[in-house]
MDAnalysis code that builds the backbone (N, CA, C; Angstrom):
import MDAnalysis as mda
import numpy as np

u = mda.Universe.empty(306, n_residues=102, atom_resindex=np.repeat(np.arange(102), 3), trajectory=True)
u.add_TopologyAttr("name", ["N", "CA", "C"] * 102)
u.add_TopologyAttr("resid", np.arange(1, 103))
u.add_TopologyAttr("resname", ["UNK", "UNK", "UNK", "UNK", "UNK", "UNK", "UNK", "UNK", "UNK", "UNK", "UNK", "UNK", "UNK", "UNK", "UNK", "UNK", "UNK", "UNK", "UNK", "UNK", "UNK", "UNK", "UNK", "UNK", "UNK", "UNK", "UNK", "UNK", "UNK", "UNK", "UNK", "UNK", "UNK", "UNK", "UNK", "UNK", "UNK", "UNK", "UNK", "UNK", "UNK", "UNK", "UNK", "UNK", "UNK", "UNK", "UNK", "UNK", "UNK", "UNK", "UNK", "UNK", "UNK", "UNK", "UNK", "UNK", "UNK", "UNK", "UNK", "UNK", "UNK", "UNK", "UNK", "UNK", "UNK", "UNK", "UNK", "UNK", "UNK", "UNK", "UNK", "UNK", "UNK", "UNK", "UNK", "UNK", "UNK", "UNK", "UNK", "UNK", "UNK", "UNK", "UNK", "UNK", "UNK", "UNK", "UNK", "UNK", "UNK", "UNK", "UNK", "UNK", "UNK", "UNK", "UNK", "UNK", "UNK", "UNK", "UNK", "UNK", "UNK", "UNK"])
u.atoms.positions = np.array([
    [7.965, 4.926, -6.721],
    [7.191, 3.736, -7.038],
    [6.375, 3.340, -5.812],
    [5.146, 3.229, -6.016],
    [4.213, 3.009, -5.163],
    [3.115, 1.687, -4.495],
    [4.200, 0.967, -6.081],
    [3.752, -0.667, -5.850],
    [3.667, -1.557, -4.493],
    [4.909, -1.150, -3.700],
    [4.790, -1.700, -2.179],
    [3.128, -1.722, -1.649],
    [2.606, -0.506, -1.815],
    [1.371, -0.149, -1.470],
    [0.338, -0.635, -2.687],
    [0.672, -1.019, -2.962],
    [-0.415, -1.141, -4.793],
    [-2.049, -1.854, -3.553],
    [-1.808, -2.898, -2.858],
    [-3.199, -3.493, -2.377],
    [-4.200, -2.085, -1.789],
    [-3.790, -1.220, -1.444],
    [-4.293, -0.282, -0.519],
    [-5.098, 1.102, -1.569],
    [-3.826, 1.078, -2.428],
    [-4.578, 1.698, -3.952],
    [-5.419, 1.589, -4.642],
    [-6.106, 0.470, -4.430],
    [-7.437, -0.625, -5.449],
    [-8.686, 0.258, -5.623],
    [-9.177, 0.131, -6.480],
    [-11.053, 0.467, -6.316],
    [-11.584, -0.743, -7.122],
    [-11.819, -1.619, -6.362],
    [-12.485, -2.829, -7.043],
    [-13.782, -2.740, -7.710],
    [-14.815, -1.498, -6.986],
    [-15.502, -0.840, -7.210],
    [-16.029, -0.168, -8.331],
    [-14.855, 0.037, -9.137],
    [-14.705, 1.073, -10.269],
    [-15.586, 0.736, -11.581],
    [-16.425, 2.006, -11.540],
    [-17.405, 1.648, -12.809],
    [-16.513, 2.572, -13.889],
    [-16.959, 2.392, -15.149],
    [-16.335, 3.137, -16.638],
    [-17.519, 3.924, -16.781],
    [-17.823, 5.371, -16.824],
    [-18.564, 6.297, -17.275],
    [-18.203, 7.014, -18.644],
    [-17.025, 7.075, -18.739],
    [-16.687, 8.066, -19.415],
    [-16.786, 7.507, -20.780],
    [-16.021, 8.275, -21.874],
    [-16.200, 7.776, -23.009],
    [-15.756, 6.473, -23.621],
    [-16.501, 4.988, -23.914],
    [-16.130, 4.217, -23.948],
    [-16.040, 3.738, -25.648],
    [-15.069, 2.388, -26.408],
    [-15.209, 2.717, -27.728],
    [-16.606, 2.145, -28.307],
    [-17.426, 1.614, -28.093],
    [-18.678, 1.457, -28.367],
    [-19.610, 2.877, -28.366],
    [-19.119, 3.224, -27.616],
    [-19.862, 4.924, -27.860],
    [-19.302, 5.253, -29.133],
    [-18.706, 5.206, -29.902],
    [-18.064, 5.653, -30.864],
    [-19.274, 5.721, -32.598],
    [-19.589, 4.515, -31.917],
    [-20.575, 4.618, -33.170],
    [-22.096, 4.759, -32.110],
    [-22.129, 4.659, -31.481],
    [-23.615, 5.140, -30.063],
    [-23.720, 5.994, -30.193],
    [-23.031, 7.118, -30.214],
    [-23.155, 8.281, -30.303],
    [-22.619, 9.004, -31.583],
    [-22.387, 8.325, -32.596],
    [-22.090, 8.646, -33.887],
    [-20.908, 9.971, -33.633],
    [-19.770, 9.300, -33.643],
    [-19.120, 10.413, -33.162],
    [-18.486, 10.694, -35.046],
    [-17.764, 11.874, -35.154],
    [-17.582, 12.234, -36.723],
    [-16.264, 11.335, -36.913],
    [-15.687, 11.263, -37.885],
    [-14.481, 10.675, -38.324],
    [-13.323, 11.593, -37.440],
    [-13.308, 12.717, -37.370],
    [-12.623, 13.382, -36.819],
    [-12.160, 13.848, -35.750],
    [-13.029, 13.011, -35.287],
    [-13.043, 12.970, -33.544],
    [-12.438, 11.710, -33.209],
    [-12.093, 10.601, -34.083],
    [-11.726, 9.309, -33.672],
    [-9.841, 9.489, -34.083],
    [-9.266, 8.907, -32.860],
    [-8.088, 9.219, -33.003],
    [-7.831, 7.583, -33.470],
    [-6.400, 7.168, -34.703],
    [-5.562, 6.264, -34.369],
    [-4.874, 5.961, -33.074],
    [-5.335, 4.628, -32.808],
    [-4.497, 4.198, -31.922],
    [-2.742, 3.910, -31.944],
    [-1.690, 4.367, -31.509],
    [-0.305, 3.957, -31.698],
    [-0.299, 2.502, -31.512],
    [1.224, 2.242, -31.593],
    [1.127, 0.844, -32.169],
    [1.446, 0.560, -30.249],
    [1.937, 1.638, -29.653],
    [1.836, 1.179, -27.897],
    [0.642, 0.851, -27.174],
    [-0.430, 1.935, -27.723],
    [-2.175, 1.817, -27.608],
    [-2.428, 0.517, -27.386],
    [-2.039, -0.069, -28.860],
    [-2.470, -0.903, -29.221],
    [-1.744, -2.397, -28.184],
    [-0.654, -1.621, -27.926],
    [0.103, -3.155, -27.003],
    [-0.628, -3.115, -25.748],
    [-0.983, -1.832, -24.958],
    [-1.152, -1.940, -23.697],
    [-3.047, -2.021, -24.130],
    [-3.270, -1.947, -24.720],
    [-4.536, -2.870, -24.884],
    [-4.885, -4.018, -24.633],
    [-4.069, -5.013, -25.596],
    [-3.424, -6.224, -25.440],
    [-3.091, -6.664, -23.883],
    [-2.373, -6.121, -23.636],
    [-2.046, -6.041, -22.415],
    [-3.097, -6.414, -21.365],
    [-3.618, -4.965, -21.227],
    [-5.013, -4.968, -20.135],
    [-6.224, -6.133, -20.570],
    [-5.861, -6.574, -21.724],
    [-6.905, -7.822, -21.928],
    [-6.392, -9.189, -21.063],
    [-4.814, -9.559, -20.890],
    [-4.347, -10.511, -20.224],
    [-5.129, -10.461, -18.716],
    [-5.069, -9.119, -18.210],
    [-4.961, -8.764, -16.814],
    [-7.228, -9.692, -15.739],
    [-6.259, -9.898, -14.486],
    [-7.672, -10.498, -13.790],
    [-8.563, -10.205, -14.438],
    [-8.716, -8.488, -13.452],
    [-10.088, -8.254, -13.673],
    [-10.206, -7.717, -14.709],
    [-9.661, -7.755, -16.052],
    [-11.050, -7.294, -17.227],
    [-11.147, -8.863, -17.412],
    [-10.553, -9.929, -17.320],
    [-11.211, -11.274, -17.456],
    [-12.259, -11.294, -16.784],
    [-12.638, -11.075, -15.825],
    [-13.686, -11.097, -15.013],
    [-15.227, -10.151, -15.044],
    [-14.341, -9.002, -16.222],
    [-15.650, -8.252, -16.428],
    [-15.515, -8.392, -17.938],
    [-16.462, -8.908, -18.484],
    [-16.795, -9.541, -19.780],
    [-17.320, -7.994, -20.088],
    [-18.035, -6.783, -20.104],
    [-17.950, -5.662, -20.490],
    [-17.084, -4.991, -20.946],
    [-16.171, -4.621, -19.964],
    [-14.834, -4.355, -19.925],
    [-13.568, -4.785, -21.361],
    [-14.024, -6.438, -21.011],
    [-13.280, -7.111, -22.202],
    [-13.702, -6.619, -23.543],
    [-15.287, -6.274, -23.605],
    [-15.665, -6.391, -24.985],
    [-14.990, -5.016, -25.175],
    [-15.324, -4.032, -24.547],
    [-14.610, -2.637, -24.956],
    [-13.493, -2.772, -25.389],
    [-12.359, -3.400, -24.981],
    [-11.103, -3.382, -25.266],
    [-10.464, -4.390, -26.734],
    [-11.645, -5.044, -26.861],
    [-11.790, -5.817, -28.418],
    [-11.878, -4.670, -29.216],
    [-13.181, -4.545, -29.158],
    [-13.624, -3.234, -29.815],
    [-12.422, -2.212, -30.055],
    [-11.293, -1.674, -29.091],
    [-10.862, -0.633, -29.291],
    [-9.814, -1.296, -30.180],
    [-8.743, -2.725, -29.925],
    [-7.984, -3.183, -30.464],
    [-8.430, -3.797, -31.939],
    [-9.326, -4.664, -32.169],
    [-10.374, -4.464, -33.186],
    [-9.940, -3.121, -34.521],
    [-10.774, -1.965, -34.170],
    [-10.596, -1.090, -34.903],
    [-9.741, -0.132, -34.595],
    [-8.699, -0.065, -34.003],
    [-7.380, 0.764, -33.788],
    [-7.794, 1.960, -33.584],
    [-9.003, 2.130, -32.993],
    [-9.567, 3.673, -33.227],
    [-9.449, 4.390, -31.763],
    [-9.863, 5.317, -31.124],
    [-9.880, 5.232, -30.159],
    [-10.199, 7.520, -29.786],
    [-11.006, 7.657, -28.651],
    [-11.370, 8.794, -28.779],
    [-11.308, 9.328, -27.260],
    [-10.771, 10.585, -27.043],
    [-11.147, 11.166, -26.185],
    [-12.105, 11.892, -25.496],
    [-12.505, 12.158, -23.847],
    [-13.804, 12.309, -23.894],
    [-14.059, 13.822, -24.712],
    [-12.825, 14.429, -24.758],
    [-13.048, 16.102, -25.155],
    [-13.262, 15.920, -26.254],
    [-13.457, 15.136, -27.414],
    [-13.962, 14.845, -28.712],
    [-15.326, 15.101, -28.645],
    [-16.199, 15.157, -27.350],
    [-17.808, 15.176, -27.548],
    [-17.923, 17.031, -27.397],
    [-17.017, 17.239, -27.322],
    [-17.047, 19.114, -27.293],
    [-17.093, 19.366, -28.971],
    [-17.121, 18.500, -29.987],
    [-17.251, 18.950, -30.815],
    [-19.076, 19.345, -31.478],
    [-19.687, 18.149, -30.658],
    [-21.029, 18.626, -30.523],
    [-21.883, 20.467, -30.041],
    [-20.574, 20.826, -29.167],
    [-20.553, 22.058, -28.783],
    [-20.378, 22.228, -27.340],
    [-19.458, 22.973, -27.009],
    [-18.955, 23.070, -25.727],
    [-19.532, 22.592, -24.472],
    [-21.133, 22.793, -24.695],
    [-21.719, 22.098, -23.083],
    [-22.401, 20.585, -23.076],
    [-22.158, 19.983, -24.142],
    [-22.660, 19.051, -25.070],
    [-22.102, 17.695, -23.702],
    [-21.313, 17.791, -23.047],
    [-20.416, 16.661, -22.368],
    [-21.370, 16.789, -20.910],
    [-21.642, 17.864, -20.873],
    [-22.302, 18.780, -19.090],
    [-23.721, 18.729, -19.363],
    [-24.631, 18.641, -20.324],
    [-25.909, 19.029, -20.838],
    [-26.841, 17.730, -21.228],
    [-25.931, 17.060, -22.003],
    [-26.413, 15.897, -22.621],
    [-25.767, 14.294, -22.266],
    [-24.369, 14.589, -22.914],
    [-23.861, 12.960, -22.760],
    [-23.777, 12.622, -21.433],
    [-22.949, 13.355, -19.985],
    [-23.039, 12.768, -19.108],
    [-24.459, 12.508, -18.690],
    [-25.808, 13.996, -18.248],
    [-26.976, 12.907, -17.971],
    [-27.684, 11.795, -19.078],
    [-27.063, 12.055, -19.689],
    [-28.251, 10.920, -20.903],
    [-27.270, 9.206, -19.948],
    [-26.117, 9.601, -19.888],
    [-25.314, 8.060, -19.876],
    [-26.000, 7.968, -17.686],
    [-25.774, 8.711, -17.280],
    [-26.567, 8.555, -15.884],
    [-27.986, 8.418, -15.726],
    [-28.759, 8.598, -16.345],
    [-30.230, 8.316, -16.953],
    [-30.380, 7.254, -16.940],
    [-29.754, 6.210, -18.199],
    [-29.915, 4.898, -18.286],
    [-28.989, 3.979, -18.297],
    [-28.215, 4.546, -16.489],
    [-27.546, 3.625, -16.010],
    [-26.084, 2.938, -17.353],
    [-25.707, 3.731, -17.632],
    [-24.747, 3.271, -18.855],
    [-23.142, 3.337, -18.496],
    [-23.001, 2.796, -17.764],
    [-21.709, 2.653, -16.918],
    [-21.812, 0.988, -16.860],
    [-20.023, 0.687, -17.023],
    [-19.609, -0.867, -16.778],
    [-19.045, -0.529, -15.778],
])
């Protein structure tokens, strides 16, 4: 356990690039690519909504509505269904393009 140290661990910094659940319909992802959330998903969702900083980042918050909201929830390897270089080719520069990070 590494909590003693937890202040030293921080990235206050930290932007969200990756696949977020608003991308879900942004990028029209298929039905089959969207996983159920468990009913733990769904607690530590809950959860991370109590916590400082997503109070503080109203982005952040809305994502986590959104995911608790519709119980849905997707991984980034779900955009490989577009086709294997689809994550390397397109989604990451299209989302670095126009700045699409919280």
């Amino acid at each position: 356990n590494m909590s003693y140290d937890s202040a030293s661990l921080t990235t206050p910094d930290i932007m969200w690039l990756g696949l977020r659940p608003s991308d879900l319909n942004k990028y029209d992802l298929p039905e089959q690519c969207r996983l159920d959330m468990t009913e733990n998903d769904i607690k530590t969702g809950k959860e991370l909504m109590t916590e400082d900083f997503i109070k503080k980042n109203p982005k952040w918050m809305k994502e986590l509505e959104i995911m608790v909201k519709t119980k849905k929830k997707a991984e980034i390897q779900a955009l490989s269904s577009f086709g294997f270089q689809y994550i390397t080719e397109e989604y990451l520069p299209r989302k670095l393009k126009e700045g699409d990070w919280i």
